[in-house]
N, C-alpha and C positions, 0 to 999 in steps of 0.2 A: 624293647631294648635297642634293636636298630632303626636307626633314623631312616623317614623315608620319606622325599618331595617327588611329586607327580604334575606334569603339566596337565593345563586343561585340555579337556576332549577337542581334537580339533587344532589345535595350535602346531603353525609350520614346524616342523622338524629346525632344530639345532638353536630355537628360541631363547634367550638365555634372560630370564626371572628374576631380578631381586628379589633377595631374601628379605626375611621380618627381621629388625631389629632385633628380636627376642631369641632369633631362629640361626642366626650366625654371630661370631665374631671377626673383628676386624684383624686382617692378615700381617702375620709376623714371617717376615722372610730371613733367610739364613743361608750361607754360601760358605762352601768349605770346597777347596780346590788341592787337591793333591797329587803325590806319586810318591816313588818309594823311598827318597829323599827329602822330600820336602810337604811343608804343610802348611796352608795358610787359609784362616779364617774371617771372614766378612761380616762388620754389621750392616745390615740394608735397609733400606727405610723404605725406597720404592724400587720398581722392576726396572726401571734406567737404569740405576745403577748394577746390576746383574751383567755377565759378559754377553759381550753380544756375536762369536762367532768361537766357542767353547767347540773342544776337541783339537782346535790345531797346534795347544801346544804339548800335546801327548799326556796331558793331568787328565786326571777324573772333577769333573766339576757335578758337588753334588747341592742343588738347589731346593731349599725346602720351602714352600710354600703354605701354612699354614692359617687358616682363617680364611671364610669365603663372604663375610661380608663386606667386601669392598667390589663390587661387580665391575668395576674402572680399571680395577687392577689386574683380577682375573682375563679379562679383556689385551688390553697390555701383555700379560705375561704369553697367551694364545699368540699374537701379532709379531711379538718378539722371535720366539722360536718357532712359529708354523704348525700352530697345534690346531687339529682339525677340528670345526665346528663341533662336531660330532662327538669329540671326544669333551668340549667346555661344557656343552650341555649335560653328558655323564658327570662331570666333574662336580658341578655345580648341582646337580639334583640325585642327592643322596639314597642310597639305599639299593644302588645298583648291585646284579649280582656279578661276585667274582669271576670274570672274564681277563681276557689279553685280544687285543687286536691291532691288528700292522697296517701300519701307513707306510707312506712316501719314505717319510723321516725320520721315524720313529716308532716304537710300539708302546700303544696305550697297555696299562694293566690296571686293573681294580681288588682290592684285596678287602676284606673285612678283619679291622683289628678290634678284638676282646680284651677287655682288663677291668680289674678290679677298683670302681670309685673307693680313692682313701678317704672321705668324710662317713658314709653311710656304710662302704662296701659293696654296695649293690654292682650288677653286673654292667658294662656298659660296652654295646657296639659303634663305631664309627666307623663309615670308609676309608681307606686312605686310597691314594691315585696315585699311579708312577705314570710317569714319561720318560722311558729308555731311547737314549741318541748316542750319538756318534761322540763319546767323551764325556757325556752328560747321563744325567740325574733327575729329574722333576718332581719332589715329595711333595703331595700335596694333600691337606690334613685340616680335616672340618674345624677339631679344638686345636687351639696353639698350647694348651695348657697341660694338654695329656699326652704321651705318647708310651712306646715300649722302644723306643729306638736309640734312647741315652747309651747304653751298651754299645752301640756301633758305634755312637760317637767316640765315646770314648776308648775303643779299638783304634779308631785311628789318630786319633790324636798320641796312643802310648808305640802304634807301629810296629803293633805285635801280628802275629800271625799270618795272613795271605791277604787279608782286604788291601794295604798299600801298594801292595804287588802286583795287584789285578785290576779289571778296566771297569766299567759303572757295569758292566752285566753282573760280576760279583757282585758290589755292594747293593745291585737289585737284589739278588739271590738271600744277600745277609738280612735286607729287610723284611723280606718274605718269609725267611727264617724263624725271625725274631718272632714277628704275628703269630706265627704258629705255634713257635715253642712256649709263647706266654698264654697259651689254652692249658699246657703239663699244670704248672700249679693248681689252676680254676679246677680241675678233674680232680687233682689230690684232693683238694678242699670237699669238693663235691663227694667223691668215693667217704673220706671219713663221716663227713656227713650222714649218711646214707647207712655206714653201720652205727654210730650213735641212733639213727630212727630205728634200724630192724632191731637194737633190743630195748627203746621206749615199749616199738608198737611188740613185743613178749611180753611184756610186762606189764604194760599201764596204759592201751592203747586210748586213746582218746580222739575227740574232730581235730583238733589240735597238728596233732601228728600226719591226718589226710591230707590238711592244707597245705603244712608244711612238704610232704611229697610230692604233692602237686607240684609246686614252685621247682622243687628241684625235677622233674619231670619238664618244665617248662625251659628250665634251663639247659637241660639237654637239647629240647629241640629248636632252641635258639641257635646253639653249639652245632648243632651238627646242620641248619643251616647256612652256617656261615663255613663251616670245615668243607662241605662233601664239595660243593663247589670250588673249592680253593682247592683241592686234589687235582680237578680238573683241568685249574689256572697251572697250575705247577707241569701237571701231563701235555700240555698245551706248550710252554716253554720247553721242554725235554725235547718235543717232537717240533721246535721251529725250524724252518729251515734259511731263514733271513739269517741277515750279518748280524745282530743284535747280540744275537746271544751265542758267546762262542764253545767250542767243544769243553774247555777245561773248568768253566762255569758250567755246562751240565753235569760234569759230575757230581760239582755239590748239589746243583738241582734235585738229583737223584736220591740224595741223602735225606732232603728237602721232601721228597715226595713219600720218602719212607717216616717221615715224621707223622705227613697227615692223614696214613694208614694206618699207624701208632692208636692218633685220635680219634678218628674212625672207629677201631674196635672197641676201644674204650668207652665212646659214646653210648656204642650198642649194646658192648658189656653191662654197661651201668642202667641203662635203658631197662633191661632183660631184671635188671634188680630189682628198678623200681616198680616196675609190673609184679613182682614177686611181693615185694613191700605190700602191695595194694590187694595182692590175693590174700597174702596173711593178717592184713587187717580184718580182712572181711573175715578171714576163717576163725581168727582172736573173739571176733566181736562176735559169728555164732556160735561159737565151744561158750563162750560168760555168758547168751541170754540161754544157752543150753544147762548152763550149770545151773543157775536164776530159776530155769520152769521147774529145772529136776526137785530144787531145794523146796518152793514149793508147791510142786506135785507130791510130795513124801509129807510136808506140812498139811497138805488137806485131804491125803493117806490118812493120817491120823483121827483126824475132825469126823469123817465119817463112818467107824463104826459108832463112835461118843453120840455124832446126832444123832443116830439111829435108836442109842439106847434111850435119850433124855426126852427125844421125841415121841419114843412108848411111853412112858412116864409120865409127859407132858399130859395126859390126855386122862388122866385123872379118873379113871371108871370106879364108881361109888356107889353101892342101892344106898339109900333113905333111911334106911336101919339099921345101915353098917357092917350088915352081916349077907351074904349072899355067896354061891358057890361060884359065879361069873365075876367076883369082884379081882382086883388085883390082892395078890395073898399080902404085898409087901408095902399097902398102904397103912396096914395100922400095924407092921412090925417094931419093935422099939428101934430097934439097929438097921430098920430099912435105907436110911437117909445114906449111913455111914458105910453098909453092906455097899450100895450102890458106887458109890465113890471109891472102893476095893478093886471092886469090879472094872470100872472103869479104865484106874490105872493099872488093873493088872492086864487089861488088851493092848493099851500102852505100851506096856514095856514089851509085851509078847510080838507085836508089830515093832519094835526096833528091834530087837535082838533078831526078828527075822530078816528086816532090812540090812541090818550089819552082815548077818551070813552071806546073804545075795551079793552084798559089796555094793549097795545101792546109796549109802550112807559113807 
C-alpha cells in the first residue's frame, strides 16, 4: 500500500535520484496567499514564479507542490526557499516514516495520508511533506491527482472558521487534521465489514471468509503503521519549542493528538476482533468436522451389529445330508431369509430409539 524508494547501499547522503517515469508524475503547483481579509489564488507553471521572500507581507502563503517527477524543479523549489539537503532527499524518496525536524528556517514534517481509490476502492498510502516557515506552507504530494485536503481549500476560500485567522502553523495543523480524520471512514467501513464476516463465518464459514480476514487484518496493520507514528509527529509538535508552532495552534494540536488515540484504539479494538474472527473460524470449522464424524460414527454404529449378524450367516455351515445337529437350524427354515431381516431391523430401530434417549442423535 505504502510507497517505498530506498537508495543504493553506499550512496553519499542527501543524493537525489530520478524517478521511473512510471514511478512519479510530473508536478502541479498551486499557491494560495491569504489573511483574514483577503484571498488570492495562483496558477503556477514553474517555481519562479512562486514568491520569493513570503512572510513579510503578514499572509499565510500556502504552496502546494504536488508531483515529483520533475527532479529540476524539485531542486529549484529546495534553492528557492533554503530547504535542506536532507530534507529533498526524504522528500523525494518515499516511504519515510512520519517524523518532524527543525532546521534553521523551517521545520520539515512527513505525515502518511490514507484514502480510499475511487475506481477499484482499494486502500492507498502516500506521503505527503510539509515545510513550515515563517508565513509559509510547502505541501508537497507524490499524486497531484489525489488528495484529502479539498476541505481546507475550501475553508478558506468560504472564510469560515479560524484557519483565515491564523498563521501557516494552523493550516499545518488543519492538514494534519485532515490525514487523520480521513482514517474515521476507512475504520467505519472496516468495523461494518468485520461484523458482515462474524455472521458469514456463524453460519457458512468457508476459505473464502479466511482470506478475506486476512486482508482486513492486513489493513489494519497498514493503518496502524502509518497512525502510531503520526501520534508521535503530532506529540512532537505539541512539545516544540521553536517559533514555528505557536501556543494557540497547540491547542488544536492537542485536539489533533486526541484524534489519533481515537484511532489507535480502534485499530487495536478491531485488531482484538479480528483475532476473534480467526479463533471462531477455527472453532466453526472443528464443531462441522465434529458434527460430520458424530453423523458418521452413529452410521457405522449401525453397520456393525448388521455385519456381525450377515457375517455369521455368510459362512454358510451345511453337512452333505442336510441334516446334522451342528448345522445352522435356520438354513433350511421356510421364513429363515425373512425371520433374518426382522431381526435385523428390529436392532435397528432398538439402536436409534437408544441413540435418541442418549441425545446422540
Amino acid at each position: 500500500m505504502f510507497k517505498s524508494r530506498r537508495t543504493l547501499p553506499g550512496t553519499p547522503p542527501a543524493t537525489l535520484t530520478p524517478l521511473a517515469p512510471n514511478e512519479a508524475s510530473l508536478p502541479v503547483l498551486r499557491w494560495m496567499e491569504y489573511d483574514a481579509d483577503t484571498l488570492t489564488e495562483h496558477s503556477v507553471a514553474s517555481v519562479a514564479e512562486l514568491p520569493t521572500s513570503p512572510g513579510t507581507d503578514g499572509k499565510v502563503h500556502w504552496i502546494e507542490f504536488n508531483g515529483l517527477g520533475d527532479l529540476e524543479a524539485l531542486k529549484a523549489l529546495g534553492e528557492k526557499y533554503g530547504l535542506h539537503p536532507l530534507a529533498l532527499e526524504d522528500i523525494l524518496h518515499a516511504g519515510q516514516r512520519p517524523k518532524v525536524e527543525p532546521y534553521d528556517n523551517h521545520l520539515f514534517i512527513v505525515a502518511l495520508m490514507v484514502y480510499r481509490d475511487g475506481d477499484d476502492g482499494r486502500m492507498i498510502g502516500e506521503q505527503v511533506s510539509m515545510i513550515l516557515g515563517n508565513g509559509l506552507l510547502i505541501s508537497i504530494q507524490e499524486d497531484p491527482k489525489c488528495d484529502v485536503f479539498e476541505p481546507i481549500r475550501q475553508r478558506i476560500r468560504s472564510g469560515g472558521g479560524w484557519i483565515r485567522k491564523m498563521g501557516p502553523d494552523y493550516l499545518t495543523y488543519a492538514l494534519l487534521d485532515a490525514i487523520i480524520d480521513h482514517c474515521f471512514p476507512i475504520l467505519e467501513a472496516l468495523g461494518e465489514a468485520l461484523d458482515e464476516l462474524e455472521t458469514e463465518m456463524l453460519q457458512r464459514p468457508s476459505a473464502g471468509s479466511v482470506a478475506t480476514l486476512h486482508d482486513h487484518r492486513r489493513t489494519l496493520v497498514q493503518l496502524r503503521r502509518a497512525i502510531w507514528p503520526e501520534r508521535d509527529l503530532i506529540n512532537s509538535l505539541l512539545h516544540d519549542e521553536g517559533t514555528f508552532i505557536t501556543a494557540p495552534a497547540k491547542v488544536f494540536l492537542r485536539d489533533c493528538y486526541d484524534h489519533t488515540v481515537r484511532i489507535m484504539e480502534l485499530i487495536e479494538s478491531y485488531r482484538e476482533i479480528s483475532a476473534g474472527l480467526l479463533e471462531l473460524y477455527l472453532s466453526a470449522v472443528g464443531m462441522r468436522t465434529n458434527e460430520i464424524m458424530r453423523v458418521l460414527t452413529v452410521i457405522s454404529a449401525f453397520f456393525i451389529p448388521l455385519t456381525f449378524i450377515v457375517g455369521v450367516y455368510g459362512m454358510n455351515f451345511d453337512n452333505k445330508n442336510g441334516e446334522h445337529w451342528l448345522n445352522m437350524p435356520e438354513l433350511h427354515s421356510r421364513y429363515g431369509y425373512v425371520s433374518l431381516w426382522v431381526f435385523m431391523l428390529a436392532v435397528v430401530a432398538a439402536m436409534y430409539l437408544f441413540f435418541r434417549r442418549k441425545r446422540w442423535l
